[in-house]
C-alpha positions in Angstrom: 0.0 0.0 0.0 2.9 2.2 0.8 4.5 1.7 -2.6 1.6 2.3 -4.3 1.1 5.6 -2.6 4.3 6.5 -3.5 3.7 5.9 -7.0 0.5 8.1 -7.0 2.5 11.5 -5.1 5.3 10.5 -8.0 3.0 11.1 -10.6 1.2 14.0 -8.9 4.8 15.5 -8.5 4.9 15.2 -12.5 1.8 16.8 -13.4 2.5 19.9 -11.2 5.8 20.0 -13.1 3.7 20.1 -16.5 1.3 22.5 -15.5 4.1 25.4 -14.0 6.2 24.6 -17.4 3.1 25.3 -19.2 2.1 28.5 -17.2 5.2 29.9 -17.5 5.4 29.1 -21.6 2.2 31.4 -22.1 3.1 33.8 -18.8 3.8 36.6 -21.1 0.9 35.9 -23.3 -1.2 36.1 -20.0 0.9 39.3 -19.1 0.5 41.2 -21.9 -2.7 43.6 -22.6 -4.5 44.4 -25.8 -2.4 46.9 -27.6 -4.7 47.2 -31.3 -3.1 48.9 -34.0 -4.8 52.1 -35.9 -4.0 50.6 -38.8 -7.4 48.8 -40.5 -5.3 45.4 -42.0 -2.9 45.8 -38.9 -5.5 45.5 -36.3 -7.4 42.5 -37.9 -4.1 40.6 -37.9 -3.5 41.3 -34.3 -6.4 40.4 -32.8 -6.6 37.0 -35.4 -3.0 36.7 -34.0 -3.9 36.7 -30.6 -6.7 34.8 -30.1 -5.3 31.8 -31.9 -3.0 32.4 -29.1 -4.8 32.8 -26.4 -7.0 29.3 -27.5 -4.1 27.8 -27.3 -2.8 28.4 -24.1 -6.2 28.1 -22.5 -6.6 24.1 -24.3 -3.3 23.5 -22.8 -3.3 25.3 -19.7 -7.0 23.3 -19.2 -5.4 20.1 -20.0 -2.5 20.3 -17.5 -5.1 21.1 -14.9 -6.7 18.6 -14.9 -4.4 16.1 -15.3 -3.2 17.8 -11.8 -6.9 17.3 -10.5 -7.0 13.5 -11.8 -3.5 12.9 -9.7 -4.1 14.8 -6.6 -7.8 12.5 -6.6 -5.6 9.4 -7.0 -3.4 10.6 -4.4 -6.0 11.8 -1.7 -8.0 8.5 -2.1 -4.8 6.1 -1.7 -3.8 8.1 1.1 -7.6 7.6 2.9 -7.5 3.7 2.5 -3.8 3.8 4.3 -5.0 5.7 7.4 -8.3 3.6 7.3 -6.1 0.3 7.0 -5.4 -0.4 10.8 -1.8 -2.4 9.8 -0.8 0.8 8.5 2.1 2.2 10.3 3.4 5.8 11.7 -0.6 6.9 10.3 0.4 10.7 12.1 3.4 11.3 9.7 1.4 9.9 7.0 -1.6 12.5 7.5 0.7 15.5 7.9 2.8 14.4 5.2 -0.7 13.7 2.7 -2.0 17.5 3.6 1.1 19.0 3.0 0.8 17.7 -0.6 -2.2 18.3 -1.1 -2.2 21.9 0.1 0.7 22.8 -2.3 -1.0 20.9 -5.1 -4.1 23.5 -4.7 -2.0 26.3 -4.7 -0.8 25.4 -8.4 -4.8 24.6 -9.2 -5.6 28.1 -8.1 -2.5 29.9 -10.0 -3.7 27.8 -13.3 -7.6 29.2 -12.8 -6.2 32.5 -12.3 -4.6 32.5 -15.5 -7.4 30.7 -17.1 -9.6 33.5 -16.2 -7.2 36.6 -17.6 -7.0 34.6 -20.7 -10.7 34.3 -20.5 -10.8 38.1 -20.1 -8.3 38.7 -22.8 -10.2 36.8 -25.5 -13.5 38.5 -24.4 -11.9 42.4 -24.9 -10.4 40.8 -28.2 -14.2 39.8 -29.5 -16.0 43.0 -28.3 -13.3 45.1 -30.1 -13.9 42.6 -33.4 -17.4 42.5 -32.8 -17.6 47.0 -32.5 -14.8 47.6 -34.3 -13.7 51.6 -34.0 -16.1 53.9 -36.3 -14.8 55.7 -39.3 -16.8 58.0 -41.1 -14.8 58.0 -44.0 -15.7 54.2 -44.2 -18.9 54.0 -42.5 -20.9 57.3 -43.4 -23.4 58.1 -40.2 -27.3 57.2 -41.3 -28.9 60.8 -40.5 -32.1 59.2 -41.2 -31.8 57.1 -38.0 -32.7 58.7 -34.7 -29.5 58.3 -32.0 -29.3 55.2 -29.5 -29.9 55.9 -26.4 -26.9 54.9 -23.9 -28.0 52.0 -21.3 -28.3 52.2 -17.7 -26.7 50.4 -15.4 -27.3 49.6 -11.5 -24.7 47.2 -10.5 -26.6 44.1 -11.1 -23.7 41.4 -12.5 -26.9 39.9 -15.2 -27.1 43.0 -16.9 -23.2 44.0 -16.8 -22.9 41.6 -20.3 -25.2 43.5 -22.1 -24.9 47.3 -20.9 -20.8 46.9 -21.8 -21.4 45.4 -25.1 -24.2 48.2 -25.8 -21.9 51.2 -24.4 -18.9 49.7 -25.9 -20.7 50.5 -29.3 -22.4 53.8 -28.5 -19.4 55.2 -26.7 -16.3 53.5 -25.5 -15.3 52.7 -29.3 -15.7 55.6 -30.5 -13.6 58.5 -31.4 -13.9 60.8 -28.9 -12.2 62.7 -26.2 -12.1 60.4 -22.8 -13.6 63.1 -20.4 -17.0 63.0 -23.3 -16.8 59.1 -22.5 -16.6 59.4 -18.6 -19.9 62.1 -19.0 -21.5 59.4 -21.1 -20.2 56.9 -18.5 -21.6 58.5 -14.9 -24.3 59.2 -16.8 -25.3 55.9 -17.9 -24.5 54.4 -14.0 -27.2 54.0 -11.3 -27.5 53.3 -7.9 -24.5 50.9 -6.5 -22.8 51.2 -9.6 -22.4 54.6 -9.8 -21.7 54.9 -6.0 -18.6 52.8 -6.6 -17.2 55.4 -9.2 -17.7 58.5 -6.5 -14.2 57.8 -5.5 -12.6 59.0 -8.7 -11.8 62.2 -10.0 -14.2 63.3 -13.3 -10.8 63.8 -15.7 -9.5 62.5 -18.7 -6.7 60.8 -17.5 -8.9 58.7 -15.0 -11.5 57.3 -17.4 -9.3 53.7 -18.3 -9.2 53.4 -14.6 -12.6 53.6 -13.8 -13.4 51.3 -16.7 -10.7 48.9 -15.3 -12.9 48.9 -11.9 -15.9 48.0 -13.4 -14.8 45.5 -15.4 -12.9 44.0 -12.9 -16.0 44.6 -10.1 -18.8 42.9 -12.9 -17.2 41.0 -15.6 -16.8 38.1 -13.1 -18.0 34.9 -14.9 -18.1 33.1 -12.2 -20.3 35.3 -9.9 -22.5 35.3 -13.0 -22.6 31.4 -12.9 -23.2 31.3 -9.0 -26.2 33.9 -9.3 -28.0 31.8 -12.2 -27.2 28.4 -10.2 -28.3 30.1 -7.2 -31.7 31.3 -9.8 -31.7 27.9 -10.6 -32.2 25.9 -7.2 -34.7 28.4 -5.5 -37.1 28.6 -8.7 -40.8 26.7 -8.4 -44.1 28.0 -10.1 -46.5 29.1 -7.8 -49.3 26.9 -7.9 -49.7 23.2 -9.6 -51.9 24.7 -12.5 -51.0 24.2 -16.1 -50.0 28.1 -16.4 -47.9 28.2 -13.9 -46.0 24.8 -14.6 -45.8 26.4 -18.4 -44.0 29.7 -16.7 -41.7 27.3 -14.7 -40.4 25.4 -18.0 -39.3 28.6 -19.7 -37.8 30.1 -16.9 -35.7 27.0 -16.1 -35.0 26.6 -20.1 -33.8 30.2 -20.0 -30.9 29.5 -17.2 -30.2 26.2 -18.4 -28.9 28.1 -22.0 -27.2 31.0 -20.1 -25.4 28.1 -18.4 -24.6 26.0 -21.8 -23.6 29.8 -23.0 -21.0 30.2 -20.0 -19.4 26.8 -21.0 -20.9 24.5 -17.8 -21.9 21.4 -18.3 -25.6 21.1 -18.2 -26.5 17.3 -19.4 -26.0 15.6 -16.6 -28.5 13.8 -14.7 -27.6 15.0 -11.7 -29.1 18.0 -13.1 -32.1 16.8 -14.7 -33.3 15.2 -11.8 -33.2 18.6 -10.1 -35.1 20.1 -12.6 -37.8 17.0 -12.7 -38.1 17.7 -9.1 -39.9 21.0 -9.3 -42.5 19.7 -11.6 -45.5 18.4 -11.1 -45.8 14.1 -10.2 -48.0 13.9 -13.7 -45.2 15.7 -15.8 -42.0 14.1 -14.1 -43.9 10.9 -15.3 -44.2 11.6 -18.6 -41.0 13.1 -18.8 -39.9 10.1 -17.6 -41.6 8.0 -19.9 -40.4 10.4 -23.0 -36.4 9.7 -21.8 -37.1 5.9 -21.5 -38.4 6.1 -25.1 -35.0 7.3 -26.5 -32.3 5.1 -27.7 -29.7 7.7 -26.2 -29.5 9.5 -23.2 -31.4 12.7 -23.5 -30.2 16.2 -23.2 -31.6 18.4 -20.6 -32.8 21.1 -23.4 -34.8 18.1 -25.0 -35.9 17.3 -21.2 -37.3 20.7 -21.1 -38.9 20.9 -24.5 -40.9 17.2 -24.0 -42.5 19.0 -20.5 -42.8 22.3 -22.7 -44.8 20.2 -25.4 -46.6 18.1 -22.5 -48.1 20.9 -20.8 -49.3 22.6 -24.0 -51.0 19.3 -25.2 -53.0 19.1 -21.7 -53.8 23.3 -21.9 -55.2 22.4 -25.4 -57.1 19.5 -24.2 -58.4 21.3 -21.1 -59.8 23.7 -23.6 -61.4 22.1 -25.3 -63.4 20.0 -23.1 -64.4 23.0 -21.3 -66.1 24.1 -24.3 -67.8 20.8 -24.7 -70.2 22.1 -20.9 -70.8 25.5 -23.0 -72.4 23.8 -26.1 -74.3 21.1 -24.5 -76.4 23.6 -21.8 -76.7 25.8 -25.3 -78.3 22.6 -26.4 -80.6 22.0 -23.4 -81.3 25.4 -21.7 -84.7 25.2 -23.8 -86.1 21.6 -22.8 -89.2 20.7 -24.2 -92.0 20.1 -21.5 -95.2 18.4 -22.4 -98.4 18.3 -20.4 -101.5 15.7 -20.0 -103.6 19.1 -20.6 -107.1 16.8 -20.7 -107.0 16.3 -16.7 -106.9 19.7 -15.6 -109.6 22.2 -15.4 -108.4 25.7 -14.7 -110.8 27.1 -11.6 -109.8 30.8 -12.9 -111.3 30.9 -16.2 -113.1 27.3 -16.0 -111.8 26.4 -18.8 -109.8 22.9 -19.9 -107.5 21.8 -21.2 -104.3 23.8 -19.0 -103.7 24.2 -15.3 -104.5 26.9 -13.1 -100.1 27.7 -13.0 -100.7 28.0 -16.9 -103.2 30.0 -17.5 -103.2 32.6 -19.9 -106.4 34.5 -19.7 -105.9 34.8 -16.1 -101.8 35.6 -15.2 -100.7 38.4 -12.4 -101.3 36.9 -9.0 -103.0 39.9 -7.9 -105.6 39.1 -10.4 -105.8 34.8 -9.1 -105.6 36.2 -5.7 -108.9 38.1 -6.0 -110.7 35.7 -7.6 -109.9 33.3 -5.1 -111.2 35.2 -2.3 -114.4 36.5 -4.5 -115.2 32.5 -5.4 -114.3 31.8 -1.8 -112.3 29.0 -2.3 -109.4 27.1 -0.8 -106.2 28.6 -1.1 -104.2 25.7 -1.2 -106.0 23.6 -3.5 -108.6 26.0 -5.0 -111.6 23.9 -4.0 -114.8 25.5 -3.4 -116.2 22.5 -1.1 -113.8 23.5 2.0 -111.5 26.1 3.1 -107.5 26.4 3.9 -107.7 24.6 7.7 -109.8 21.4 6.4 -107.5 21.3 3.1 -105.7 17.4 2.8 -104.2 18.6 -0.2 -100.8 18.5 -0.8 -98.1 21.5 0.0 -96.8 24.1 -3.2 -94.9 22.3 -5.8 -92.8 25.6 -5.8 -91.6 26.0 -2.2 -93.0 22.9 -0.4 -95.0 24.9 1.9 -98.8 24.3 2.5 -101.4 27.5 2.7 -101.3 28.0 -0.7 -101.5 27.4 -4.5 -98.9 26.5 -6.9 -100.6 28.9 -9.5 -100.2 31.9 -6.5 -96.9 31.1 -5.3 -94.0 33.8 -5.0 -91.5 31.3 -6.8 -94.4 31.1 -9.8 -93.4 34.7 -10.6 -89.5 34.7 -10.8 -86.8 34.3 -7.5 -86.4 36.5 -5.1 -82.9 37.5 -3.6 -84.1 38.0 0.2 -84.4 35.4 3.1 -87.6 34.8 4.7 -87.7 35.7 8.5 -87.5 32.9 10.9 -89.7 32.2 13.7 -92.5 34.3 12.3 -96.2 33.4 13.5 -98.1 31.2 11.6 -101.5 30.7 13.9 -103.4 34.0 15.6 -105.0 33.6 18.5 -109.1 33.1 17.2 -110.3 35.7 19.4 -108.7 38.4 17.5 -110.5 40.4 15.1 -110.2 40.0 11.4 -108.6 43.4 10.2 -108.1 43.9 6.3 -105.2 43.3 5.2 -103.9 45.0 1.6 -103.1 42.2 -0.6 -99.2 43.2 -1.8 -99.0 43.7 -5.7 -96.1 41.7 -7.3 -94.0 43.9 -9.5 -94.0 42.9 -13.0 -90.5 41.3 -13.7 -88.1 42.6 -16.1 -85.8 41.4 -19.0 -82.2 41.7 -17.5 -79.1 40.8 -19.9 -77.1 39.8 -16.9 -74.0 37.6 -16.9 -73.4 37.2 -13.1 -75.6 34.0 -11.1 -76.1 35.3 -7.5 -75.7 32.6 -5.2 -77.7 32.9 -2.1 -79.6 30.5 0.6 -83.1 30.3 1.6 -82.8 29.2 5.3 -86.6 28.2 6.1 -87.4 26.3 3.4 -87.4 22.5 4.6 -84.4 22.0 2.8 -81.7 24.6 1.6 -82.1 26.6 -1.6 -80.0 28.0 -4.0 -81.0 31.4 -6.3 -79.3 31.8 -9.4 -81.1 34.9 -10.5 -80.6 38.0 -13.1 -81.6 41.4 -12.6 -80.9 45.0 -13.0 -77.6 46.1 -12.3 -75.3 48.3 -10.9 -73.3 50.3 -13.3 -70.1 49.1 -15.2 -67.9 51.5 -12.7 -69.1 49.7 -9.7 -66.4 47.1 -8.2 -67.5 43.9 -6.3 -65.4 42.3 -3.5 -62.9 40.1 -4.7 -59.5 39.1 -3.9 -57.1 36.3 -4.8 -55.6 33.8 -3.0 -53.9 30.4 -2.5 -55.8 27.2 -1.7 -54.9 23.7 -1.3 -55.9 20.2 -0.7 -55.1 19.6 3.1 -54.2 16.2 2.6 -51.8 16.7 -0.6 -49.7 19.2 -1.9 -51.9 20.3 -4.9 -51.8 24.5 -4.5 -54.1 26.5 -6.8 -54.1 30.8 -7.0 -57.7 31.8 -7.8 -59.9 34.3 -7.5 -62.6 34.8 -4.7 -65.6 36.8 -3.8 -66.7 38.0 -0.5 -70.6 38.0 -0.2 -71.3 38.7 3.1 -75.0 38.3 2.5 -74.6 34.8 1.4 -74.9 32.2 4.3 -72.9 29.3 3.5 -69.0 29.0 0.8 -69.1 27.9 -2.2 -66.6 26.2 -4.6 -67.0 24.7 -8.2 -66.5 21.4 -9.1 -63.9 22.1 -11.4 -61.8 23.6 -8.6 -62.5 20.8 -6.3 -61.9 17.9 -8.9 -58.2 19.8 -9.7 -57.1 20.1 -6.3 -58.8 16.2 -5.4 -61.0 17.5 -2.7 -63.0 14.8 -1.2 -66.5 15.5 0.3 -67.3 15.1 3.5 -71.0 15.4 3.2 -73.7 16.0 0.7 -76.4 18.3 0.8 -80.2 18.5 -1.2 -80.4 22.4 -2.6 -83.0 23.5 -4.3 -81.4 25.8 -7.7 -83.7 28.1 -9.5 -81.6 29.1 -12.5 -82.4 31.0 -15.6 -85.9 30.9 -17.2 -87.2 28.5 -14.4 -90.3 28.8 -12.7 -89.4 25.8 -10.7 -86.7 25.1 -8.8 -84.5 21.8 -9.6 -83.3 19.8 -6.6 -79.7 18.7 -6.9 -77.5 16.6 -4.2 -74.7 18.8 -3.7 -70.8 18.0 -2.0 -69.7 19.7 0.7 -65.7 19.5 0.9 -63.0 20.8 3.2 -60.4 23.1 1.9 -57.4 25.8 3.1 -56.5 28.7 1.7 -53.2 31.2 2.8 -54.1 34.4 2.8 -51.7 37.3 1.6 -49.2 36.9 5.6 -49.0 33.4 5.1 -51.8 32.5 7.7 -53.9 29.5 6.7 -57.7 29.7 7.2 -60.0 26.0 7.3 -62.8 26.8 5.0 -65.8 24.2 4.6 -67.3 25.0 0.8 -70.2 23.2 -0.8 -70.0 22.3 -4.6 -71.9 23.7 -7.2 -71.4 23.8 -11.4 -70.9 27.0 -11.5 -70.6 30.3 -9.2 -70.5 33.3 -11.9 -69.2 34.1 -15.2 -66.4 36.1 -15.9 -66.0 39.2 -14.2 -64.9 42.4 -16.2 -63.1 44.8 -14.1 -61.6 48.1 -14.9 -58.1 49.9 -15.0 -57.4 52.0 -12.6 -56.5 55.5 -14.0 -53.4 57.1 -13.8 -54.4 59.0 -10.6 -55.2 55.6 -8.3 -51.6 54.4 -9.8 -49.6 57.3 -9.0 -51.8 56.6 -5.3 -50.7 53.1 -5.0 -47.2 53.4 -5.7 -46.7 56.3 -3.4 -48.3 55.2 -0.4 -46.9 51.5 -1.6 -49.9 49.2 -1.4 -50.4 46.2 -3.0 -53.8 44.8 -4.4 -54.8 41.6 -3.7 -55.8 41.7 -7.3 -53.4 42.4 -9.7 -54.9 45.9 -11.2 -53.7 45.1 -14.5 -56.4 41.9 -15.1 -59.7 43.0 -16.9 -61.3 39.8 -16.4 -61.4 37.4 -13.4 -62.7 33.8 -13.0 -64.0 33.5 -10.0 -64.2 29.6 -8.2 -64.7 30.4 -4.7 -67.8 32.3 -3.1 -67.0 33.1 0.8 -69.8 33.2 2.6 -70.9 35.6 5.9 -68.9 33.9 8.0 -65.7 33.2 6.3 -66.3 36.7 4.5 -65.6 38.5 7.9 -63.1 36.3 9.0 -61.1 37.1 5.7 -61.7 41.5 6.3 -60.8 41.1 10.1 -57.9 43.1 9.2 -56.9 46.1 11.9 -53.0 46.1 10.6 -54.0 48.5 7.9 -56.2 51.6 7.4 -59.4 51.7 5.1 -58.1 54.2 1.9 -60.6 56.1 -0.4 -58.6 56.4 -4.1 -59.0 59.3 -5.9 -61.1 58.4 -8.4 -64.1 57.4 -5.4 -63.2 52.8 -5.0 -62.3 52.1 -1.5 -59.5 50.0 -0.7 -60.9 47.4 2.0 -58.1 46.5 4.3 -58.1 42.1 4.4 -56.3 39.6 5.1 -56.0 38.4 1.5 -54.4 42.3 1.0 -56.1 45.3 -0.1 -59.5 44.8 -1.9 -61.0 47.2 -4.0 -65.0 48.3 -4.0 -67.2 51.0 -4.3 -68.6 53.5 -7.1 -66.1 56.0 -8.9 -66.9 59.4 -8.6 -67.4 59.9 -12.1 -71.5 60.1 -13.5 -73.0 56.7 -14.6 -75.0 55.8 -17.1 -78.2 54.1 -15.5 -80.0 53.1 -18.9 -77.0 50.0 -18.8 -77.3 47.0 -17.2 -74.6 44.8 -16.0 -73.6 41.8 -14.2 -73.2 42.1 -10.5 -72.7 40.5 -7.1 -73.6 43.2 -4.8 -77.3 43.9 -3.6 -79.0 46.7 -4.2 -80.3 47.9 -0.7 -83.8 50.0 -1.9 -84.6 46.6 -4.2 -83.7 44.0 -1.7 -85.5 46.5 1.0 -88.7 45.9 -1.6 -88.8 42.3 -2.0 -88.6 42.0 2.1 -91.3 44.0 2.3 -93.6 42.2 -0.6 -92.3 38.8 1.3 -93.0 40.1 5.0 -96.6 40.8 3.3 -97.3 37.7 1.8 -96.3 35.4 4.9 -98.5 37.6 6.9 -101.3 36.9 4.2 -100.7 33.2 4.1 -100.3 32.8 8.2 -103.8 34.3 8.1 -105.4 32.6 5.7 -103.7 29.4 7.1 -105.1 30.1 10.7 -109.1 30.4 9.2 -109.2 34.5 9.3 -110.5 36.0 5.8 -110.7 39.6 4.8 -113.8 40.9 5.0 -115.6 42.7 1.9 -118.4 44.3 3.1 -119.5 47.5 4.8 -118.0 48.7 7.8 -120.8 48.5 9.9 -121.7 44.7 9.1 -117.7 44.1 9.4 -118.3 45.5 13.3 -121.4 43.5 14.0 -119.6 40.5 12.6 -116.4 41.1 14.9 -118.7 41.2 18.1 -120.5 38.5 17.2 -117.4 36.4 17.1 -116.0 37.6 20.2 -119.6 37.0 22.1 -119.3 33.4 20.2 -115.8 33.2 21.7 -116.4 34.4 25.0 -119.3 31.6 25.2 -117.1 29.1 24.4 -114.1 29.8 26.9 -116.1 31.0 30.3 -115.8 28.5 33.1 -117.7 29.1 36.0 -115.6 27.9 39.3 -115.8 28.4 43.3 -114.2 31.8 43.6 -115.8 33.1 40.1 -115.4 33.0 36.4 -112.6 32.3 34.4 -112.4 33.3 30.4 
């Protein structure tokens, strides 16, 4: 073993004698600085001249070293199996004799990178200057036609140093001109920590080489440049799982991967590849995988990249297409045909055959079926004339579920409403009471509305829950919703989604489409019967709905437990407006940040907060509420600043558009009409009519059924009577 180690420091000892031979044979081409001759024919020999030189002591200078770093490897590994061989004798000497050679064996290593790198900065100056060759007008005449190049700027970052030197070298450095014009040019053209290194010198003539010698040897530092985009490379993931964001990942990692090639590293390795399969997602790394198995040679990482490139547009394509496929086929069915057995009903408005009292046409406002209900005296539920509403054993509203009244007069029959019922309300009066008229409310005639926006909302006292997907008139186009964006994932996997969210503080449950939940694999946890009314329905449809678990991390990195129940659909796209240059100028000075990227005219909602999560998500007190300029309020949250309101600017009220937000006086309307009609149905319910007829029959009427009342409830006992 000892023999052998001495065979491996003998050839070490050899290959550190080839490499300082070598260094000093092309010392003085290291040494010696660009000196171009003025001469045209004269320069272009020198710097062929040179460069043929420089290659060549670089190839050699390379091969040398790393014959030195093949020998000192042998070396350093024989030397570790002798101190771990336990017959091995005098092991101290051995170790201090081992580092000793190896310490002076990395001296030489670092004098031969030293002089790789000034031959590396030799041929560099050599190509810029034959690349920007000085300008002549006598040889190249100016084009007046063409307006002047602006000089670059440049801050200090080492990325951009490349391209501002080659740029300025053009414009400025090459050209004939006095050196104190090219050191103007020059502090102009430097920002921030560049310039601030170039304080120290004197603005002169004579100290303009110097300074460019500074920043040359401050910036042009290859290897800096290949630690930052390594350093770029390692720390850069996409932002969610989505397709988009994978797509974004692939060219940003392609990008580096060719700077690197460009710098002269080796990028096909697999150590490498794997790194880069790493940050995808598990269904591209498998068909990455798959694509590399395919191949009869090993596969380049720039054909790694372009196979998950390809990948993820052929699944965006797809994706595309089949959510068109949804579009077209509700297109297709949004009209379904319905047909009636019209010989078993007899309408008891117009007694006529042959349609249903919900379907009649000579008879339509409910005002007008109300009235001739009570004129015909007949049961409201069922429309009988051979009993009234307490002895009815007819079945409840088809509609709403609810007994005390007809299909044909229900509230549902005439479009949804956007209000919730009141709870607890009476439905029985106590008998002794006297009847009182009570103004039968009118039902407003409903509108056309070219809405885009479903409303989702809850009806709480219905026996099971209901939906509303409704249209109606609109606030104006300069009116802002609630909604933020934020990040949500599966709690039991690492799928991560950015999406869009509104905050309806009026609705009382979340919601969350199925397309969102199927992407991020959310499993329910419970199901749910609602009751939809969508567009054009007079009837509600009941549907067994999901409801799912999901998180979300709002805009400090705080993660909120959100339970969501799934639906098709919560809204269509949302059109939003730019800000104008007055909110911008706002924002950046007081330094805010949207939760919405003000840039985005269109958002795709997935997520609908409800009350409850709502205020949990604007429980915000580490910022104040703003007012812009133009009249939107920025709402303080925890998913960052959200922007509402109305701009100050006049609207145009003839428009309608799509909307979330309630309008107060409407929604106040429909409570009233809805207060109204329980009231009438609890009264018709508990056997108490309105009465028709004059005032003074209408009094003798009302004693005569409290003197009926008071007959029926007297008890005569020991210590008096009791009513």
């Amino acid at each position: 073993m000892a023999t052998i180690l001495s065979a491996r420091q003998g050839q070490l000892t050899m290959a550190i004698n080839r490499l300082v031979l070598t260094l000093n044979t092309y010392q003085n081409e290291i040494d010696t600085p660009v000196d171009l001759p003025s001469e045209q024919d004269s320069r272009i020999e020198y710097i062929t001249g040179r460069q043929r030189k420089i290659e060549h002591a670089k190839s050699a200078t390379e091969h040398e070293r790393n014959s030195v770093q093949t020998a000192l490897d042998a070396y350093a590994m024989m030397a570790d199996q002798l101190q771990e061989n336990p017959n091995t004798q005098a092991k101290d000497e051995l170790q201090r004799t081992a580092n000793k050679n190896v310490e002076k064996t990395v001296e030489h290593l670092d004098e031969a990178e030293r002089c790789l790198s000034k031959l590396v900065d030799l041929g560099k100056t050599l190509e810029d200057t034959e690349t920007y060759p000085p300008r002549d007008s006598n040889v190249h005449p100016p084009l007046a036609n063409l307006p002047p190049i602006p000089i670059p700027k440049f801050n200090g970052g080492i990325r951009e140093w490349e391209a501002f030197w080659g740029a300025f070298n053009y414009n400025v450095h090459s050209r004939r001109m006095d050196d104190l014009q090219k050191m103007t040019y020059l502090l102009d053209a430097l920002q921030g920590e560049a310039r601030e290194c170039v304080k120290q010198y004197q603005v002169s003539q004579s100290s303009y080489p110097i300074v460019i010698q500074h920043l040359k040897e401050k910036y042009d530092n290859k290897q800096a440049l290949i630690r930052d985009l390594l350093h770029r490379l390692r720390t850069t993931e996409a932002k969610t799982e989505r397709l988009e964001d994978q797509e974004k990942l692939c060219e940003t990692l392609h990008s580096i991967v060719v700077q690197l090639q460009q710098k002269g590293e080796l990028i096909d390795t697999l150590l490498l590849q794997q790194l880069l399969l790493e940050k995808f997602t598990k269904e591209i790394q498998r068909h990455a995988r798959q694509k590399r198995r395919q191949r009869a040679e090993e596969a380049r990482t720039c054909e790694l990249l372009k196979d998950i490139k390809d990948y993820i547009k052929e699944e965006l394509e797809l994706r595309d297409r089949e959510q068109e496929k949804p579009t077209s086929r509700m297109e297709h069915i949004s009209q379904p045909e319905r047909t009636f057995k019209t010989t078993r009903y007899t309408c008891f408005y117009c007694n006529k055959g042959g349609h249903s009292p919900s379907d009649c046409e000579v008879i339509r406002t409910q005002q007008e079926r109300v009235q001739i209900i009570k004129t015909r005296n007949l049961c409201y539920n069922c429309g009988s004339s051979s009993h009234q509403l307490p002895d009815c054993k007819a079945g409840p509203c088809r509609n709403c579920n609810k007994h005390g009244h007809h299909t044909s007069i229900c509230r549902y029959q005439y479009g949804p409403t956007e209000y919730k019922p009141r709870k607890g309300g009476n439905t029985t009066r106590d008998k002794t009471k006297a009847p009182s008229k009570l103004p039968i409310p009118i039902p407003r005639e409903k509108k056309p509305s070219s809405s885009k926006i479903n409303t989702v909302t809850s009806d709480e006292t219905q026996p099971e829950d209901t939906v509303v997907l409704h249209t109606r008139r609109e606030l104006a186009p300069n009116s802002q919703i609630l909604a933020g964006q934020v990040e949500v994932f599966n709690p039991s996997k690492t799928r991560r989604e950015l999406t869009e969210v509104i905050l309806d503080t009026g609705s009382d449950r979340s919601f969350i489409t199925n397309a969102l939940a199927n992407r991020l694999q959310l499993r329910d946890s419970d199901s749910i019967e609602l009751n939809i009314h969508t567009f054009g329905d007079t009837k509600p449809i009941t549907r067994t709905c999901g409801v799912t678990t999901l998180k979300l991390r709002d805009a400090f990195g705080s993660e909120h437990e959100i339970t969501a129940t799934r639906i098709d659909k919560i809204t269509q796209p949302l059109e939003r407006f730019n800000l104008n240059a007055e909110d911008t100028e706002f924002l950046e000075n007081h330094k805010i940040k949207l939760s919405i990227n003000p840039d985005l005219n269109t958002i795709y909602p997935e997520i609908l907060l409800g009350c409850s999560d709502s205020v949990t998500m604007l429980d915000s007190r580490a910022f104040p509420t703003r007012t812009l300029p133009s009249g939107l309020k920025l709402i303080p949250s925890k998913l960052g600043y959200l922007v509402t309101g109305t701009l100050h600017d006049p609207i145009d009220t003839s428009r309608e558009n799509a909307s979330l937000m309630t309008d107060a006086t409407h929604a106040c309307q429909h409570i009233t009409e809805q207060q109204s009609w329980e009231r009438y149905w609890s009264l018709e319910s508990s056997g108490i009519h309105e009465y028709t007829g004059p005032s003074v029959q209408e009094r003798q009427q009302q004693n005569d059924n409290i003197w009926e009342e008071f007959q029926r409830t007297i008890e005569k006992r020991e210590d008096g009577y009791y009513v």
